[in-house]
N, C-alpha and C positions, 0 to 999 in steps of 0.2 A: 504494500500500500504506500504509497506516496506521501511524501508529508506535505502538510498545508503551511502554504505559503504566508508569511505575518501579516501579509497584505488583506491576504482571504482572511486570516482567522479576526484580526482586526472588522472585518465587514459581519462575520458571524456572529462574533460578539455585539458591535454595536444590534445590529437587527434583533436581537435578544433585549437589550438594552432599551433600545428605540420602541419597541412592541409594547415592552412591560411598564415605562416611564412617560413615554408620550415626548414625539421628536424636540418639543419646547422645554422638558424638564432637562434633558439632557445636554451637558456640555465636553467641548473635546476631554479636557481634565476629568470629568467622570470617567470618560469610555478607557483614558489612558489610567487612572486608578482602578477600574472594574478588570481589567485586563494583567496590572501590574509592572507595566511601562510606564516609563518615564515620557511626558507631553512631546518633551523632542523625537523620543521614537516613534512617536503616532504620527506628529510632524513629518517625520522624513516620510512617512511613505502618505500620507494625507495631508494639504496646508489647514485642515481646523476641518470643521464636522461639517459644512457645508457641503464639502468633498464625500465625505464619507456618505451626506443623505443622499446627494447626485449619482453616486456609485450604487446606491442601495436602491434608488426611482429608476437607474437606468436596467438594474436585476427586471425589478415587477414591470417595469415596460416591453419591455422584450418576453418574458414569462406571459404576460397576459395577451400579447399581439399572437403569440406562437398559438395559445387554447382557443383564441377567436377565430384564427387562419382555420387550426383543424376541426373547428365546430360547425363550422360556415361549410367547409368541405362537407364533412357528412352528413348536415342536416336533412332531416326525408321530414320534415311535420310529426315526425310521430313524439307525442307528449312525452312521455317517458324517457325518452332520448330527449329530450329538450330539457326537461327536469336536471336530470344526470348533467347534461354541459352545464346548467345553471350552477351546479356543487363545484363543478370543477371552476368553472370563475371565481367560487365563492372561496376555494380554499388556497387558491394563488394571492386573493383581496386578503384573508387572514394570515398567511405568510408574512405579509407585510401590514399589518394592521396599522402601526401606526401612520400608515399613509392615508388609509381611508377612513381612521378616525377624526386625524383632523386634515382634510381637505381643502379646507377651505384658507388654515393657516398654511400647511404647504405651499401653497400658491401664492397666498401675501410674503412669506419669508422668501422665498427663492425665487425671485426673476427668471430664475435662467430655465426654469421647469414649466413656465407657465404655460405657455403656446403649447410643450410636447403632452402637458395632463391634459388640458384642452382636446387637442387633436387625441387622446385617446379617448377621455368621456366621451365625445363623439362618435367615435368609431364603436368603443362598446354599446354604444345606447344607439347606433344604428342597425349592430348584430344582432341586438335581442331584439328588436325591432322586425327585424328580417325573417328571423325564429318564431318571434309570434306569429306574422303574418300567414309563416308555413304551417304552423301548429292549426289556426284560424281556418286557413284553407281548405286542410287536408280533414277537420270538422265539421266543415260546410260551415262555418257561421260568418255570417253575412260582417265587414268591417263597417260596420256604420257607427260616424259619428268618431272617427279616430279610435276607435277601440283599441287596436293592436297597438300606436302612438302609445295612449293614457297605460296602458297595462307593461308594455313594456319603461314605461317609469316610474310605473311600482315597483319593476323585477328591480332595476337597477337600484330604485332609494333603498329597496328591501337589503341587495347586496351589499353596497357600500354601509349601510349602517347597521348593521346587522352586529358587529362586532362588538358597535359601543352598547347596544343595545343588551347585548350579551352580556356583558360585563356589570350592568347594572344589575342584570338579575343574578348573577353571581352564587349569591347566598338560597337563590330559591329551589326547592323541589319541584323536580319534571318541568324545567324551563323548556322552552318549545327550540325543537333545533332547525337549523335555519332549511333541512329539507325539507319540514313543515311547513314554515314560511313558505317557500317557495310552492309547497303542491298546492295550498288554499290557491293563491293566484292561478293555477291552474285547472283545477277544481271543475270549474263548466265545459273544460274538455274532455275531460277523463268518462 
């Protein structure tokens, strides 16, 4: 087995770090304490955490372009397959959680992210979009009134916040898991 690179294990740890703290709590000095290096060796191979969340958006960008490419490939309408790719979005979005927890700070903190999160919420909320429509068709129900639109912006607020939401319920018994979520919205095709 190969050994991991400080580079890599530096990104491993932060994403461990950034998931469980939330990308704002988090400073280079933590991640280079939480690891046990000294700030200059986080330094050399990162210039401050900036670097490190841009290396860690550009992982889940590429991760989440790859599950929409092959979903899009295989999509036939059939719910069930549609459900299934919704999990698999859902659990690349929890990989990196604290990207999709706070989104919308992402975006104000990092100029340089902005345009490429952009151009992905779009393309995902075109995909499910596209998914519904085939889900929709292959049901015979009629798209009237933006249906497939409205529903696939449920799937998506479902996805993206599904994490924090999670997390709130925390402490509770039989909290609903988010493939439940997902099948309600599905629900009138099944």
């Amino acid at each position: 087995m190969a050994k991991m690179s400080t580079r890599d294990l530096i990104l491993d740890v932060a994403l461990v770090l950034l998931n469980g703290r939330g990308e704002s709590s988090v400073t280079s000095v933590d991640l280079a304490n939480e690891m046990n290096i000294s700030p200059g060796n986080l330094y050399y191979h990162f210039k401050g955490k900036e670097q490190v969340v841009e290396e860690l958006y550009a992982q889940y960008h590429a991760r989440v372009l790859i599950a929409l490419q092959e979903i899009t490939k295989q999509a036939k309408g059939d719910t069930k397959e549609t459900l299934a790719s919704m999990t698999v979005i859902s659990d690349i979005l929890q990989q990196f959680k604290f990207i999709s927890q706070d989104i919308r700070g992402i975006h104000e903190r990092y100029p340089s992210l902005r345009d490429s999160l952009a151009k992905l919420l779009s393309f995902l909320d075109q995909t499910i979009t596209g998914l519904v429509k085939l889900v929709m068709d292959k049901s015979n129900v009629t798209d009237s009134s933006n249906a497939s639109r409205l529903l696939a912006g449920n799937l998506l607020y479902t996805l993206i916040n599904f994490g924090s939401y999670d997390d709130l319920l925390a402490d509770q018994e039989n909290k609903p898991s988010i493939e439940e979520h997902l099948y309600l919205h599905f629900l009138p095709f099944l």
